[in-house]
C-alpha positions as CSV (number, residue, x, y, z in Angstrom):
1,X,283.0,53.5,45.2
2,X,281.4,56.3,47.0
3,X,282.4,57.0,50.9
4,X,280.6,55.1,52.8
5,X,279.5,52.5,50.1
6,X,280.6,49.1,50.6
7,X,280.9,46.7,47.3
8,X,278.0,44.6,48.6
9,X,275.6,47.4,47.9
10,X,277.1,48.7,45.2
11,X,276.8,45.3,43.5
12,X,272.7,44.9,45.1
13,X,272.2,47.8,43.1
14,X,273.0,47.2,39.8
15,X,271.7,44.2,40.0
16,X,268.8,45.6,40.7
17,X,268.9,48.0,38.2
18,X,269.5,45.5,35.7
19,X,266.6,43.3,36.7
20,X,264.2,45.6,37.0
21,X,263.8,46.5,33.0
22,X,263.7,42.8,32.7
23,X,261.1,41.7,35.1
24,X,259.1,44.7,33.1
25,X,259.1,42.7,29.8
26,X,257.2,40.0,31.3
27,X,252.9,39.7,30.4
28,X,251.4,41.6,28.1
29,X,250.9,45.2,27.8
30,X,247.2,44.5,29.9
31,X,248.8,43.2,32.5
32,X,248.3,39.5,31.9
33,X,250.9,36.6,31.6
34,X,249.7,34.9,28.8
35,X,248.9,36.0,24.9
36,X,246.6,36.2,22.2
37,X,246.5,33.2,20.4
38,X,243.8,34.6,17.7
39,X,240.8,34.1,16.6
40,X,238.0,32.0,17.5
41,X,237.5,31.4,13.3
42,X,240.9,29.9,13.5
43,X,239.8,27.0,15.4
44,X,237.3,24.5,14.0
45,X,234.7,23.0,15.3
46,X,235.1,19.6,15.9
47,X,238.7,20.0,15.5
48,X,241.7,22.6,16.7
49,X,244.7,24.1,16.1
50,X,248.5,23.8,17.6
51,X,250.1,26.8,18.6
52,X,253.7,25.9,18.1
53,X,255.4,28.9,19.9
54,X,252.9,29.0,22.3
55,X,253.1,25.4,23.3
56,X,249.7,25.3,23.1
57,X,246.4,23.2,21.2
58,X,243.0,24.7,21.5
59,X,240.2,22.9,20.4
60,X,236.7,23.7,19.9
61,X,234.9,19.7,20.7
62,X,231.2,21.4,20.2
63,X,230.2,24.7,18.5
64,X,231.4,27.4,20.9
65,X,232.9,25.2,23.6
66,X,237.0,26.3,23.4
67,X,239.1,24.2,25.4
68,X,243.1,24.5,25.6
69,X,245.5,21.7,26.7
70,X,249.4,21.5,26.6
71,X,250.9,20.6,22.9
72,X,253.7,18.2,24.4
73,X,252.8,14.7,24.7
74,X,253.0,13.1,27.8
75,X,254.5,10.4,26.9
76,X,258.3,11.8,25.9
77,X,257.5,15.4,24.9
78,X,257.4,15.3,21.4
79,X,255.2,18.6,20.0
80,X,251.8,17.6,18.8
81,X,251.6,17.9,15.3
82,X,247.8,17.5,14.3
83,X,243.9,17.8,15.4
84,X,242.3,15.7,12.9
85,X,238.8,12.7,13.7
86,X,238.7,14.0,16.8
87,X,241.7,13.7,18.5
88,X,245.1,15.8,19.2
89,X,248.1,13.4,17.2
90,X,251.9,13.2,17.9
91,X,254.0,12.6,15.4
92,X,256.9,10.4,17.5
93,X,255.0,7.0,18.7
94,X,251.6,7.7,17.8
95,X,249.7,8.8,21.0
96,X,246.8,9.9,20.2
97,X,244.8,12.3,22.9
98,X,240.4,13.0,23.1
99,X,240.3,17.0,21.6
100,X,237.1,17.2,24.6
101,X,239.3,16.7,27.7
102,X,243.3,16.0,26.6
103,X,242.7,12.0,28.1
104,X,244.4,9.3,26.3
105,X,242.8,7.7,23.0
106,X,245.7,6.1,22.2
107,X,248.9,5.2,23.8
108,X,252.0,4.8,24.4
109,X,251.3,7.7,26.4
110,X,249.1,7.2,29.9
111,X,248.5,10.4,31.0
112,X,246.4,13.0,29.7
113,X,247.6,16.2,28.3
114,X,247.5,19.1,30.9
115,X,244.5,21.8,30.3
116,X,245.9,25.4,30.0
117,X,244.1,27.9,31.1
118,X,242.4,30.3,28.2
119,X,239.9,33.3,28.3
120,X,237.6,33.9,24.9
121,X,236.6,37.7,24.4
122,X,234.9,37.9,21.6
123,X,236.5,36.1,18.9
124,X,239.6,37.1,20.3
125,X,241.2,33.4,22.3
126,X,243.8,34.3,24.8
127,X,246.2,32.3,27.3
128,X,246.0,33.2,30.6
């Protein structure tokens, strides 16, 4: 240690350094937290798609109309696993969830699945 340097700020510093380069790595290179999921032709309508790493379903209920919602049921956090007549399916106890608004079709699970904010540019679908 330098004169005049105490090990407290010796130790506030490099921690600092050390979180700074991290902290950078966060968001995209725009500035936003989220991602780019893809394209709009990726997602049919009347249907959706899961976004496994993501966490994510988006769904397109009506030509145009893209709407995004959490992929982990509600009812023990089981990953989605299909959008298929209309509804977003899991795989563990059957829940079932409406692809218009996440709300339950079929339980076990009683609540809905949580929207997720998403921004379409384009074709291009991101998560904000």
């Amino acid at each position: 240690m330098t004169e005049g340097a105490t090990r407290r700020t010796v130790l506030a510093t490099g921690a600092a350094a050390i979180v700074a380069p991290v902290a950078a790595c966060g968001g995209n290179a725009d500035g936003s937290s989220g991602g780019d999921l893809g394209s709009t032709k990726d997602i049919p309508e009347g249907g959706g798609k899961i976004f496994k790493d993501q966490k994510v379903v988006v769904t397109q209920p009506a030509k145009g109309d893209f709407k995004a919602f959490s992929a982990i049921c509600t009812h023990l956090g089981c990953t989605v696993s299909k959008v298929a007549n209309g509804t977003i399916d899991c795989p563990c106890h059957g829940s079932r969830f409406h692809i218009a608004d996440g709300s339950v079709a079929h339980g076990p699970a009683t609540r809905p699945l949580p929207a997720k904010s998403i921004k379409v540019q384009g074709n291009s679908i991101k998560l904000t």
